[in-house]
Structure formats: structure tokens, C-alpha cells
N, C-alpha and C positions, 0 to 999 in steps of 0.2 A: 504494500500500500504506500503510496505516494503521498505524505501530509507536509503541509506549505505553515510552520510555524509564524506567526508574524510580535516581533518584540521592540520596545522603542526602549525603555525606562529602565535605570537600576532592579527595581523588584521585578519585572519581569525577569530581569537575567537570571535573577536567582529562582523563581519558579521551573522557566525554563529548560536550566543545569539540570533539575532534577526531572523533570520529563524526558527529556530530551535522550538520557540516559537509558529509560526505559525502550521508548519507540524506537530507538537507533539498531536494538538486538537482533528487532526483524524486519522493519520497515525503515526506509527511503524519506530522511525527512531535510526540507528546504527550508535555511532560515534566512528570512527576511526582518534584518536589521532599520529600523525606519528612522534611526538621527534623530528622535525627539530627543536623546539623553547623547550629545556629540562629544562634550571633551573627553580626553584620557582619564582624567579622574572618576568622569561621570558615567565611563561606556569598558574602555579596551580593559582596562585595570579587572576590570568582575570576567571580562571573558577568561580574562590568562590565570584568573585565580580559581574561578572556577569550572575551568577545565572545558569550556564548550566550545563546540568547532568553530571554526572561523564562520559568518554570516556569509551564505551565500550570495547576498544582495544585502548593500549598504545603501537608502535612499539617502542619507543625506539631508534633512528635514530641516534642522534644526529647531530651535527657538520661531517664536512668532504667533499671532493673536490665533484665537483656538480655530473659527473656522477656515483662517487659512493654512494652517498647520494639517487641522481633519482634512479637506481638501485637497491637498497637497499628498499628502499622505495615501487616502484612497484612491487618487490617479497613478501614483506610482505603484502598490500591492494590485490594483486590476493590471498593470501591466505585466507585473510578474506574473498572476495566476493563468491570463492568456497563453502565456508564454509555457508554461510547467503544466497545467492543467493538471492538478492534483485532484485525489480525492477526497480531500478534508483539508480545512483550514483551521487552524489551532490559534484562538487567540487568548492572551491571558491578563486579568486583574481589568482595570479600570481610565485606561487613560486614552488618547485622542487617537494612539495608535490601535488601540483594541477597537478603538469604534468605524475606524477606518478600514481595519483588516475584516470585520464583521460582517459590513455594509458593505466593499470590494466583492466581496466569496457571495453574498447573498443578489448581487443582482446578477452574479452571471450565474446563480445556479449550482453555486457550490457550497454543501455543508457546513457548518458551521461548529466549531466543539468551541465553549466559554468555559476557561479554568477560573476556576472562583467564582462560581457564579450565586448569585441569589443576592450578596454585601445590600447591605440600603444602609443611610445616615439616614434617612426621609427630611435632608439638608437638600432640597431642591435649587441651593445656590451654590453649591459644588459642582465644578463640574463633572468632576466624578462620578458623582450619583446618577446628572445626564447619561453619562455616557455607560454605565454599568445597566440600569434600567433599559434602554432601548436596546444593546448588545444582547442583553436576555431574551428580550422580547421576537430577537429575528434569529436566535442562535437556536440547533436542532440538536443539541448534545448539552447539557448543563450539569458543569462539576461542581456539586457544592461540597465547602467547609467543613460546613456545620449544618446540624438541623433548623438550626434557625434561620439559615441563608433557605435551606428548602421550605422551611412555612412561610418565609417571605413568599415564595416564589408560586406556594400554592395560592395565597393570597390574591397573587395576581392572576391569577386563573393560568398558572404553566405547573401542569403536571406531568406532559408529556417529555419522554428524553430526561429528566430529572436524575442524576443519580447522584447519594450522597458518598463522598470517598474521602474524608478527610482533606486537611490543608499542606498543599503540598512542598509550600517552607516549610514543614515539620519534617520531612522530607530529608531538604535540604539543609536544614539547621543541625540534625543529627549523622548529616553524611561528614558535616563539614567540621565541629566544633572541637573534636580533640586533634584537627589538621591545624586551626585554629591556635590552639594550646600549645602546640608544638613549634612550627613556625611562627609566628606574628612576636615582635617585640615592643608592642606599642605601650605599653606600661612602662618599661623598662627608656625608649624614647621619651618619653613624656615627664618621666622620674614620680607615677604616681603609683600607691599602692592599694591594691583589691581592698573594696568596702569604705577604702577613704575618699572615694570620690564619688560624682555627678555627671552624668549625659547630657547635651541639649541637643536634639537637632529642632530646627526651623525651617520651613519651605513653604507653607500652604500660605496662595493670598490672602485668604483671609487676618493672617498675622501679619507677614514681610511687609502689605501694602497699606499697613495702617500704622505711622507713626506711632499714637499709642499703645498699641497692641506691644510694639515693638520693646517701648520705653519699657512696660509693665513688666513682659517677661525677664528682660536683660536687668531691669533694679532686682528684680526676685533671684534670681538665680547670683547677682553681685552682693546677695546679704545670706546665701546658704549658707557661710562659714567652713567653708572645703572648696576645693579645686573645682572646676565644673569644666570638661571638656567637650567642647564646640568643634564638630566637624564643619565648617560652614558652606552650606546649598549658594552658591552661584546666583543667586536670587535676592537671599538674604544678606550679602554680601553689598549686592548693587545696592538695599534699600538700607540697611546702616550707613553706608560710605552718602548716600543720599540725607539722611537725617542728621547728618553729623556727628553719630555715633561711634561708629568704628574705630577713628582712633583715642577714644575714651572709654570703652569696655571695661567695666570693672578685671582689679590685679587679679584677680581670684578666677576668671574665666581664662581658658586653655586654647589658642585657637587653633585651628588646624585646617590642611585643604579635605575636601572630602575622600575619607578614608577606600579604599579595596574593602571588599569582604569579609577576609581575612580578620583583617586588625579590626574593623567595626566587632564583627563579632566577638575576639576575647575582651574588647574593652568592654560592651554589653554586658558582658560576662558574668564580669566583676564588680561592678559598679553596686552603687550604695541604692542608686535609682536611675530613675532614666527620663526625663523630660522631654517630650514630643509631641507633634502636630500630624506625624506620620500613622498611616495605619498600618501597613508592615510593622514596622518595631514594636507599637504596644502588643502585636501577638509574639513578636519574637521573647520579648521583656518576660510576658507571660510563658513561654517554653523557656528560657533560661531562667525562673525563678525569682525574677526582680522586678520590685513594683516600680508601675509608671502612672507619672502623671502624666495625662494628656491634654497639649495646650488647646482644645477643642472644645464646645459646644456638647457635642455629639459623636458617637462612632461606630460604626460597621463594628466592630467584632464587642458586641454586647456583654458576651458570654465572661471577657476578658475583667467587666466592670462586675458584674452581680457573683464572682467568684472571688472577689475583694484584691486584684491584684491590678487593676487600676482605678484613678478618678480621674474625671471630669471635670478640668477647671475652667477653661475658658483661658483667657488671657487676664483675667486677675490677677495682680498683685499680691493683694492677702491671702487667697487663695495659694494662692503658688508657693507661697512661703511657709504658710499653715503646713503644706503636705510634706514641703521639702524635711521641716521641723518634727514633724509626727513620725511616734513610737507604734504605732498601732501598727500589729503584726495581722499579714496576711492568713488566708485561710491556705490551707495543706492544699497542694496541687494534684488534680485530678487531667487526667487523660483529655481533652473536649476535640483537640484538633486532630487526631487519630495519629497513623501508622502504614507508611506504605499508599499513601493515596497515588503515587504516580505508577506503582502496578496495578492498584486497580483499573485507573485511566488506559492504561495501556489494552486489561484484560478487556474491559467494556469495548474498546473501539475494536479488538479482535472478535470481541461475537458479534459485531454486526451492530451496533449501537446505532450508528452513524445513518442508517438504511433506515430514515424517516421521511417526514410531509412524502 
């Protein structure tokens, strides 16, 4: 079988990796690299670390407002799939490339499989959630999570093609983590030590592009009283150097160019917490045993909050400091994102899954 991968973004790669691995055993699979995620730190870095073939097709996409990015994007994957004519298009997670690669496969008539499907923030100002909602809606294969991405999904009246398999950075985060431990010296780099420090990442507009949003997180995290290491998103970067911030960071903040794989994860690892806007990491945080706060409103992985290993602060101030400061010990970790979800993936699209509408 003949399957045309399509990946733009960091977390895809890392999905991906761990697919990618499975379908390669017996099937023919073409990856289509789409440039939403271009520099070395932000693309080549997670390929060579995480071990995935070189992309068969590199569009070259880059940066730029959403519809001409999706645009863009879907005129280059319909010319690839003309060209390859596969029998299935693999698209994964949530971003402009997935909705691009979705919409491409689905008007010439080609298949569709959505890894991680079902996610809602029911944040109708993400674009995210655009773009995860309607990819469901026209995709003929839907890998959920979690059971709660499938009662989403029943919800929405998609029962058909449905199948739950676990998440499959669980996957990847246990192929990788004592590769991790071994190699990576980012602690050691950095000169901090396990449980005496702090995470931040930032990316989503909703923070980066709001001055105060900005101010709030960055005072909070310059009054935790520990080291706080800042990978910094390309994004976030622009809009402190914009607000006048950046070169006045609290001493206490670590800054760094966006991390490989590798080193994100032992730093993850370790860490005392984990502050993010990301929905990757609050599940990764939760599979490596470390609570996070999420600088978010709201989030797709529910399960993460009502299992007491993250909250919900917003861009609050008090908030964010309150949590940073609190002894309140999580609850004992249970199993929610499974085991092996990319052989099931693999097993479903070998019986014929795919053979729908």
C-alpha cells in the first residue's frame, strides 16, 4: 500500500517518527514535508534526532497569514498526490498543514486517515480547533486518543471509521526517553539540577500577541525563585524584542534557541514543573510525571486537568505564581493515553479500515 504522509510542524514530527516506523515494515510510505515549521531548529534538528527518512517533498511554505499558508499548502500536497497517486493520505494533529493535506486527498478522491482525531478546546478562536473540526469532518479513518476525543466525535454525529488507539507520542515519548537520558547534556549545558528548576514555552497568539499577556507570564515566572528555562518559539521572540522586553527578562529566566527533541525531553524530564501554552507538552508533562501549568483558557487533553496533573490559568499573574508556589501533590498516574497506538494504526489500515464512503 502506497500512503502519502503529509507533516508541516514540530509535533507532527514527532507523531510521525513513531508511525512512520510502523507502516514502513510493509508499506510504501511518501513524506510530504510542507515548510510551515522551516528553520533548523524548528524542522531538520527533530528529523536527524528522531531518526525519520528524509521528506520526500519539501514545499517550502513557510511562515504567513493562515489562508495563504492553507492555500498554499493545498496547491502544493494536490500536486504531489496527482503525481504519486497513493492510497491513503495520513494526516496528523491540528495545524494548516493537516487541513491542507485533508482537503488536497479529499477532492481528488483520496482517503483520508486523521491521527489524533476527535481534540476540541470548543475555543472557536483557535485556529486549531478550525482546523481539527473540519479535518474530522471530511477524514474517512479517525485515530482517537482518548475516549473523550471519540464522544466528542460521537457528539458530532461521526461514528463511522472511528477507532480508539491511544496517543501516539506515548508512542514516541517511551521509544525515545532513556535515548534521551543517555545522550542529551542539557542540564549539564545549562548548569541546572533535576527538580530545581522550571519550563516555559510560549507560542500561541493568543499570549505572544498580547502585550499583557506577555508582561503577566514573564513577571510570574521572574518571581518563581528558581531558574526557569525558556526554549524560545521564533514568534515569541519577535513579540518581546517588539514590546521591549527581551532585553530585560528577568536574571532568573534561562534563555535558549528552540531545543531538538532530545534535550526538550530530559529537560521535561526533570523539571520541578512545566509552564505552557502548548498542547503537546501538557500530555507529554503528564506521561513524564510532572505537573503543568497551562498558560491557556482551555485545552484538548481534559483528561490531563481532572487527573490533577495540570491547571488552567490563563495568562494570570496570580494565578501563575499561586501554582508555581503550591505544594499540592498530584494524584498517582494512571495509564489514559495507552500503548502501542501506532500498531494498532498500522493493524486497522491492514484490515481494510481505509475501504469507506
Amino acid at each position: 500500500m502506497k500512503i502519502v504522509s503529509v507533516v508541516g510542524a514540530r509535533p507532527q514530527f514527532v507523531k510521525c517518527a513513531a508511525v512512520s516506523r510502523e507502516i514502513r515494515k510493509d508499506h510504501k510510505e511518501i513524506l510530504v514535508h510542507t515548510g510551515q515549521h522551516y528553520d533548523p531548529e524548528m524542522s531538520e534538528v527533530f528529523f536527524n534526532e528522531l531518526q525519520i527518512p528524509k521528506p520526500d517533498y519539501n514545499l517550502w511554505i513557510g511562515s504567513g497569514p493562515h489562508g495563504k499558508q492553507t492555500g498554499l499548502t493545498l496547491a502544493g500536497i494536490e500536486d504531489v498526490l496527482q503525481k504519486e497517486e497513493p492510497a491513503l493520505v495520513m494526516v496528523y494533529g491540528d495545524t494548516n498543514s493537516t487541513l491542507a493535506g485533508a482537503l488536497a486527498a479529499t477532492k481528488l478522491h483520496i482517503p483520508v486517515a486523521h491521527v489524533e482525531a476527535g481534540l476540541r478546546s470548543f475555543d472557536r478562536t483557535m485556529p486549531e480547533e478550525i482546523n481539527r473540526v473540519l479535518t474530522d469532518h471530511i477524514s474517512d479513518i479517525l485515530f482517537c486518543p482518548t475516549q473523550t476525543a471519540v464522544d466528542n466525535l460521537r457528539n458530532e454525529g461521526i461514528t463511522h471509521g472511528v477507532h480508539l488507539v491511544g496517543d501516539v507520542m506515548a508512542d514516541a515519548l517511551e521509544f525515545n526517553k532513556e535515548i534521551a537520558e543517555e545522550h542529551s547534556t542539557i542540564l549539564e549545558r545549562l548548569g541546572i539540577h533535576p527538580k530545581q528548576y522550571l519550563v516555559l514555552t510560549v507560542h500561541r497568539p493568543a499570549n505572544t500577541d498580547t502585550r499583557e499577556h506577555m508582561e503577566n507570564i514573564i513577571g510570574a515566572v521572574g518571581e518563581a525563585g528558581m531558574p526557569v528555562v525558556f526554549p524560545v518559539h521564533p514568534r515569541s521572540r519577535k513579540y518581546l524584542e517588539e514590546y521591549g522586553m527581551w532585553d530585560r527578562l528577568p536574571a532568573n529566566i534561562i534563555v535558549t534557541e528552540p531545543l531538538g527533541y532530545l534535550d526538550m525531553l530530559k529537560l521535561m524530564r526533570h523539571a520541578s514543573k512545566i509552564l505552557t501554552d502548548s498542547g503537546g507538552i501538557q500530555k507529554e508533562a503528564y506521561m513524564l510525571g510532572v505537573p503543568c501549568i497551562t498558560l491557556r483558557e482551555n485545552t484538548e487533553w481534559v483528561e490531563t486537568v481532572r487527573e490533577g496533573w495540570n491547571v488552567l490559568v490563563g495568562a494570570d499573574n496570580t494565578k501563575i505564581l499561586a501554582w508555581i508556589n503550591a505544594n499540592k501533590s498530584a494524584s498517582s498516574q494512571r495509564d489514559i493515553f495507552g500503548r502501542e497506538a501506532s500498531v494498532r494504526i498500522r493493524r486497522i489500515l491492514e484490515e481494510g479500515a481505509m475501504s469507506l464512503k
